[in-house]
N, C-alpha and C positions, 0 to 999 in steps of 0.2 A: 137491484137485486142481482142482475144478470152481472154487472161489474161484480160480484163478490164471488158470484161461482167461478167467475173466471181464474180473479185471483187464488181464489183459497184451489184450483186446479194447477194453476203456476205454480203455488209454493208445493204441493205433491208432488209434484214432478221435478221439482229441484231439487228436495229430500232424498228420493230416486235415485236420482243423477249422485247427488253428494254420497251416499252409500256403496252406489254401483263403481263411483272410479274414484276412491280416494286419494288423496294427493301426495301426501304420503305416507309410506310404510312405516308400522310403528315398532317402535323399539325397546329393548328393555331397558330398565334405570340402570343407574351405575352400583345399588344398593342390591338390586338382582343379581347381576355380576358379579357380586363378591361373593354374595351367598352362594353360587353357583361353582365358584374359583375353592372356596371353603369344603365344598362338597367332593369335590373332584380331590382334593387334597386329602381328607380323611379317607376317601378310597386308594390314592397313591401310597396310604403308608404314613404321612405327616402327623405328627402329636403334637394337640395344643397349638394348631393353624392359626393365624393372624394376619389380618390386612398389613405392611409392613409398612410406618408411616415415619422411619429414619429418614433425616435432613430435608422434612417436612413434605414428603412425596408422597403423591395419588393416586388412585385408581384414577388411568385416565383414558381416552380416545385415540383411536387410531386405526392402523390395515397392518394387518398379516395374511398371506398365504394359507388358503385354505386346499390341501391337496384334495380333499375329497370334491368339491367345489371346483377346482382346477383354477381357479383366479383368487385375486386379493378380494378379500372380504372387509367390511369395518368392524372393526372390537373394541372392546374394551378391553386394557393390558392392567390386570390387576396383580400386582407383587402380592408374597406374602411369607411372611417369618414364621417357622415352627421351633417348636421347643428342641432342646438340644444344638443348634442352629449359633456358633459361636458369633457376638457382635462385632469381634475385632477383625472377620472378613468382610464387613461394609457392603457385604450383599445381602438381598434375599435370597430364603430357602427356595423359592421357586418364584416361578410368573407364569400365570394363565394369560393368554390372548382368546376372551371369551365372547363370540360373538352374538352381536346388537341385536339381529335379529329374531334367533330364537334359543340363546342362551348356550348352543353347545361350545366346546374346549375344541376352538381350531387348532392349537399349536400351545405347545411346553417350554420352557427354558428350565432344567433344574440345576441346584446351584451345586457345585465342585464337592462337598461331602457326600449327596446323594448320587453322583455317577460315581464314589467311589476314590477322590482324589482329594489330598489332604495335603495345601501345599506350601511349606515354610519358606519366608523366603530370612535372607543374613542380612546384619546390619549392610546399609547402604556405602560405599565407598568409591570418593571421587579417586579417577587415575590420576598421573602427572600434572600436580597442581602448580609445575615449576611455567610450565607450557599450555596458555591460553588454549590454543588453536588444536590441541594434541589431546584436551582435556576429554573423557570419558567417564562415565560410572560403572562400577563391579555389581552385581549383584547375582548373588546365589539363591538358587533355584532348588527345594530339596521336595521330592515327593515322600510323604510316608504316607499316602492312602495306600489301599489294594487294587488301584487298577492305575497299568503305565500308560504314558501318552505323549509322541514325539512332537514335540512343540518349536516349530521352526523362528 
């Protein structure tokens, strides 16, 4: 009998222990994440948000810069496509870096129509195709968004 209170006191205090210092911190899904990245997008402004799953890319893992935090944090980098959002820039409307922890929007990336900038470029042309070594490409550069930007 005295063997049983023992043990059945060991496993209590393992219980204890296992509660008191977990091993580790838990994090949110990746499912979380978008619904969180989705949320934050209809507050920016975004219509008709979408996880963006061109050329079969994911929400996925990784570290950004958290200023408020002062160091790299781990997130989740979820893209996502809104309507209006033409497909022949082969970007997303935006990317959330939403982090693991407890779900807030460390950092933004938005794409070149929502800062404002709308950029054509000309067909592509090689220079002096007489001269291997000499050879370059032309390409025009045309902004007609509303906001300029010197692009070195």
């Amino acid at each position: 009998m005295r063997k049983y209170v023992h043990l059945g006191l060991a496993l209590a205090l393992l219980l204890i222990c296992w509660n008191a210092f977990p091993g580790k911190e838990k994090s949110i899904t990746k499912e979380e994440a978008e619904r969180f990245a989705l949320e934050q997008a209809a507050k920016d402004g975004y219509q008709g948000a979408e996880v963006w799953e061109r050329f079969n890319h994911v929400t996925s893992e990784g570290n950004a810069f958290s200023i408020a935090r002062n160091r790299f944090v781990h997130v989740w980098q979820v893209y996502l496509n809104a309507a209006g959002h033409p497909a022949i820039l082969n970007t997303p409307a935006v990317n959330y870096d939403v982090d693991r922890k407890d779900g807030t929007i460390v950092s933004s990336v938005k794409g070149l129509l929502q800062v404002g900038m709308d950029l054509k470029l000309s067909d592509i042309q090689l220079d002096d195709l007489g001269n291997e070594q000499e050879r370059g490409v032309s390409v025009a550069i045309r902004n007609e968004g509303k906001t300029s930007y010197f692009i070195e």
